[in-house]
C-alpha positions in Angstrom: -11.1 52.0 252.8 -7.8 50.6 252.0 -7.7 46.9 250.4 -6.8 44.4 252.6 -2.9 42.9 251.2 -3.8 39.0 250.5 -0.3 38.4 252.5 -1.8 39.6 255.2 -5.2 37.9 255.5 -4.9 34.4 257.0 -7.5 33.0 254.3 -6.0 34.5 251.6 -2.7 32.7 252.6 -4.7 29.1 252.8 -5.7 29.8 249.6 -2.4 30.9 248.0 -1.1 27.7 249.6 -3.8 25.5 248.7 -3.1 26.6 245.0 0.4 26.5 245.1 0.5 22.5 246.4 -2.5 21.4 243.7 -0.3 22.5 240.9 3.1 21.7 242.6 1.7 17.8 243.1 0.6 17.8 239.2 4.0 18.8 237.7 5.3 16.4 235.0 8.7 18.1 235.4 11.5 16.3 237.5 10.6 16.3 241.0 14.2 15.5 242.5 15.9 17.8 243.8 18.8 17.9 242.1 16.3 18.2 239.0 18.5 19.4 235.7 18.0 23.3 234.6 16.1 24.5 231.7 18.1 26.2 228.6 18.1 29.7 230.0 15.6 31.9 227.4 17.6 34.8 227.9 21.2 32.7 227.1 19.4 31.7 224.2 18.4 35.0 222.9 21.9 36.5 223.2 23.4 33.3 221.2 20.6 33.6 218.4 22.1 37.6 218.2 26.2 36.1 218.7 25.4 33.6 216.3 23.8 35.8 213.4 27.1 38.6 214.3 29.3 35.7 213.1 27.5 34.8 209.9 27.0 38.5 209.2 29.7 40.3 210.3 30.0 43.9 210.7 26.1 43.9 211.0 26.3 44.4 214.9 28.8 46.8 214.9 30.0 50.0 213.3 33.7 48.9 213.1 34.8 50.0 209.7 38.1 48.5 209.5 38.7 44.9 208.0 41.1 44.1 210.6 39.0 44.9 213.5 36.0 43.0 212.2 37.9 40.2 212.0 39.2 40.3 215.5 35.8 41.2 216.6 34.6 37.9 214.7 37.4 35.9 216.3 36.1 36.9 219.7 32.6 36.9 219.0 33.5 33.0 217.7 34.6 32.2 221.0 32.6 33.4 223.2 29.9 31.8 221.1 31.2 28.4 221.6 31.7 28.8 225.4 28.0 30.1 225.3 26.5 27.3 223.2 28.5 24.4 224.7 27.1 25.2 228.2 23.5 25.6 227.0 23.7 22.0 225.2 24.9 20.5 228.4 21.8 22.1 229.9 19.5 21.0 227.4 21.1 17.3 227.2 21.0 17.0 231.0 17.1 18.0 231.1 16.1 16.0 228.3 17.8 12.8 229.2 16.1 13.5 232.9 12.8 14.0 230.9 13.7 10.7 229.6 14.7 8.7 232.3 13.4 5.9 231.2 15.0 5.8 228.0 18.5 5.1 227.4 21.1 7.7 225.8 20.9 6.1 222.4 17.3 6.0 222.7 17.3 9.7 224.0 19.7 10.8 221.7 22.3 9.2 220.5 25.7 9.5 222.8 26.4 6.2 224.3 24.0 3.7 225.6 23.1 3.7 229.6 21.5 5.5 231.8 22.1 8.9 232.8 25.4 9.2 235.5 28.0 10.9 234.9 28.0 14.9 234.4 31.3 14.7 232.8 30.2 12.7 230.1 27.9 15.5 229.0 30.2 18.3 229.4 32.4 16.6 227.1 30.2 15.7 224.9 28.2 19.0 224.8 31.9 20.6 224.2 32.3 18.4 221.1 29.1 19.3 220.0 29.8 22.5 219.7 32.8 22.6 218.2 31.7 20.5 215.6 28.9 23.4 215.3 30.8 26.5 215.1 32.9 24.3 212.6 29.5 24.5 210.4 29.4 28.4 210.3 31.3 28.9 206.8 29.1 26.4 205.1 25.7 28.3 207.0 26.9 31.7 206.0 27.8 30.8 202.6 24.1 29.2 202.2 22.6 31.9 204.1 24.1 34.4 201.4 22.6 32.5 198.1 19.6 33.5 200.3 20.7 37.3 200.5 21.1 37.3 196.7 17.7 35.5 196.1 15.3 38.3 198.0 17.3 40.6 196.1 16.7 39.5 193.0 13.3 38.2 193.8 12.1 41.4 194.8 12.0 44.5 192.9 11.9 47.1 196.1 14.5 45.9 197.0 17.5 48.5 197.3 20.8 46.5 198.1 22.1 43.4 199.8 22.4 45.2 203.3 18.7 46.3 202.9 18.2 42.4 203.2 19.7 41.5 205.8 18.6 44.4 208.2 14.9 45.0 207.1 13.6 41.1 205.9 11.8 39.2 208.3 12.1 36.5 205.5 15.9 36.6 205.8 15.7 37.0 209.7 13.3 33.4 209.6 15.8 31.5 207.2 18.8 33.0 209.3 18.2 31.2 212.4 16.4 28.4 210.7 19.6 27.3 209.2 21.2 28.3 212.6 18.6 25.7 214.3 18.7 23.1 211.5 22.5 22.5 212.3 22.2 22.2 216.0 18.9 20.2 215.1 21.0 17.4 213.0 23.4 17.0 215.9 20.3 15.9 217.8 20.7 18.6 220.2 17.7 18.8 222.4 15.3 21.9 223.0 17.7 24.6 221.5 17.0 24.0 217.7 12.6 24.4 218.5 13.3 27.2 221.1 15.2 29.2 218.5 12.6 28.6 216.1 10.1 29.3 218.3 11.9 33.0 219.1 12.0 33.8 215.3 8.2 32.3 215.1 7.7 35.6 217.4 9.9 37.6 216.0 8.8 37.6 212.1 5.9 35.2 212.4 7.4 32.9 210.3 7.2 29.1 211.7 9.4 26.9 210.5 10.5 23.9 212.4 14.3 22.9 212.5 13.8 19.9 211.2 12.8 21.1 207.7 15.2 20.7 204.9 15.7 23.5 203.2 18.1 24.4 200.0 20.0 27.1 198.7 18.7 30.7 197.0 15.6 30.7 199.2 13.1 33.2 199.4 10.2 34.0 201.5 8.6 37.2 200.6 6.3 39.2 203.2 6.7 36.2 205.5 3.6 36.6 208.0 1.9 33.3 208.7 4.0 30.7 206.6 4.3 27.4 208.3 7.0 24.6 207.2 6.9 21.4 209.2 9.5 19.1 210.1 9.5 16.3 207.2 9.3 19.2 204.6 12.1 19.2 202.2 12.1 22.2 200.0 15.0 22.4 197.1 16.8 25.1 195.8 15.8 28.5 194.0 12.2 28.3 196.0 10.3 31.6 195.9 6.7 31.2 198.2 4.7 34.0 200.0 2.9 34.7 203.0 0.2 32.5 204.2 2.2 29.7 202.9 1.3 26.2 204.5 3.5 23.2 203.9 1.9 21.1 206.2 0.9 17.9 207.6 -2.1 15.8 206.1 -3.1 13.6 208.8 -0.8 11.8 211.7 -0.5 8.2 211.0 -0.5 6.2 214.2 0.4 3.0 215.3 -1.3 -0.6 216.3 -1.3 0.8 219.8 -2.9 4.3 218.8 0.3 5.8 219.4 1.7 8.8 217.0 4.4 7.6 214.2 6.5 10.3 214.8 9.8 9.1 212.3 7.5 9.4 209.4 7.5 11.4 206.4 4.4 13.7 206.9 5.1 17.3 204.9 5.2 17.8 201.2 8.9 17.6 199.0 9.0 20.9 197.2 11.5 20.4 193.9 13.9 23.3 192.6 12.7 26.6 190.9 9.3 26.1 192.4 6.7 29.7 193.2 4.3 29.2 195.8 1.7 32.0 196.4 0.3 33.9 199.2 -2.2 31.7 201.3 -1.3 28.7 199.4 -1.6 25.0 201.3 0.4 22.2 200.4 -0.5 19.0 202.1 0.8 15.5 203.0 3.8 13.5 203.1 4.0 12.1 200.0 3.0 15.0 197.9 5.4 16.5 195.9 5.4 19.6 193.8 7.8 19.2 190.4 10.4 21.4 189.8 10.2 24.9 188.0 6.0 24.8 189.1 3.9 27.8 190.1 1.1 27.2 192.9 -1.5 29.9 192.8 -2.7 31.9 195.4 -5.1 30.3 198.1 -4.9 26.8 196.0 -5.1 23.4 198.4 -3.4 21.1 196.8 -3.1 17.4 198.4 -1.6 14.8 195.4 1.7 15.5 193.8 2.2 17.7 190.7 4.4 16.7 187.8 7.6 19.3 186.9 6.4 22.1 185.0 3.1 22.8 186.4 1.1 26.1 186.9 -2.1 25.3 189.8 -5.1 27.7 190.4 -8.1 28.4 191.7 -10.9 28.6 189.3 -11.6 32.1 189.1 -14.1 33.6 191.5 -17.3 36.0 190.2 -16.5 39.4 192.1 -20.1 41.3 192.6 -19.9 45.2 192.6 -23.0 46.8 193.9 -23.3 50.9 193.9 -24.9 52.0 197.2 -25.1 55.5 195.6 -29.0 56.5 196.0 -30.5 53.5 197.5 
């Protein structure tokens, strides 16, 4: 016997509604209905990929000539910016919305008052983004001191291109400098949902708010967290597993999170962190040209020059053979 459709059994439709109104009457979303959009997922995917074409161009294409790369970046640069300037009006609209309580400055940063006038974000979303796409020479050239470190920093390593079509390393730093930008221009949503993406992508999680210098490298990749508050300097080398994380979450008299604080570790220049390694706390810092060993937790600061590991562990070898 055929299944009865649940469209067409009267009870199944009570229930269907019944479901639909209990979670409908619990969103936290804007309930008006001229509620703001969401930044489009799909929008964003395709200006992670536009983005990354302009920073590495020719990747995305086969054109051979110089000429016509550069009038494929020219486009590509435009397109980009029409692309990106809607999506931050988006994303301002349905944060201050989210935030109607809050003024602008409060909410972030354009001009204090509430929420009124559309125009006022397109402009400012269109201002935003030029100011962004101005950023892309200074991201690339960044971007390529990372290029040169996995190169060196890795022996089966072939060539330059190999690096920036095969690393998920390289792929994770790409669009975290992409998001860091757009994060510093206090653009809301964007910079974590491009994180986020690349999170997927490589599974490599680091927030935009990190700070991150020049000639990074993360080898492997898989399951290395940075938080927000982390600063990391320049010539950094760490491996999978890596945690630079939070120690606790200070809160305050009213038991509220102090979200402005520092809360991640300060990484100094020429530092090696090893696979499975944590690094804890905000005010823990690890001194330049230092090696962390593998699986080490480490939670108070290390002076410059430093090599920390685990005390050795007994390995037991038993022979099955006969028994």
């Amino acid at each position: 016997m055929k299944p009865q459709s649940p469209s067409n059994d009267h009870n199944s439709e009570q229930t269907l509604d019944k479901v639909a109104a209990e979670i409908h009457g619990s969103l936290i979303f804007p309930q008006s209905s001229h509620a703001a959009p969401i930044p489009e997922f799909d929008s964003l995917v395709d200006l992670i990929l536009r983005l990354k074409a302009i920073v590495y161009p020719g990747f995305r294409s086969n054109e051979s000539s110089s000429e016509k790369v550069l009038v494929g970046l020219r486009s590509q640069i435009d397109e980009t910016h029409q692309l990106i300037s809607r999506q931050i009006a988006i994303a301002i609209a349905r944060h201050f919305e989210a935030c109607e309580d809050m003024t602008l400055q409060d909410c972030g940063g354009i001009t204090p008052g509430k929420l009124s006038m559309p125009e006022n974000i397109m402009e400012f979303s269109q201002r935003i983004s030029t100011e962004y796409i101005l950023k892309m020479p200074h991201i690339r050239a960044s971007l390529l001191t990372d290029v040169k470190a996995a190169y060196v920093g890795d022996p089966a390593c072939k060539n330059y291109d190999e690096v920036i079509l095969c690393y998920p390393g390289l792929n994770a730093i790409t669009v975290h400098r992409l998001a860091h930008e757009l994060y510093k221009l206090n653009v809301p949503f964007i910079p974590r949902m491009m994180a986020e993406w690349v999170h997927g992508e490589t599974g490599v999680d680091i927030h935009p708010g990190a700070t991150i210098g020049n000639h990074f490298f993360i080898d492997h990749g898989t399951g290395v967290v940075i938080g927000e508050t982390c600063i990391i300097g320049e010539h950094v080398k760490i491996y999978q597993g890596v945690t630079l994380g939070a120690l606790s979450f200070p809160q305050d008299e009213m038991g509220q999170l102090v979200r402005d604080s520092k809360r991640h570790p300060t990484i100094e220049d020429n530092v090696v962190i090893y696979a499975n390694a944590t690094v804890l706390g905000g005010n823990t810092v690890v001194g330049r040209d230092s090696v962390v060993g593998s699986s080490v937790w480490l939670t108070e600061s290390v002076a410059p020059s430093t090599t920390v590991t685990m005390e050795k562990p007994k390995l037991k070898i038993r022979n099955q053979v006969g028994n």
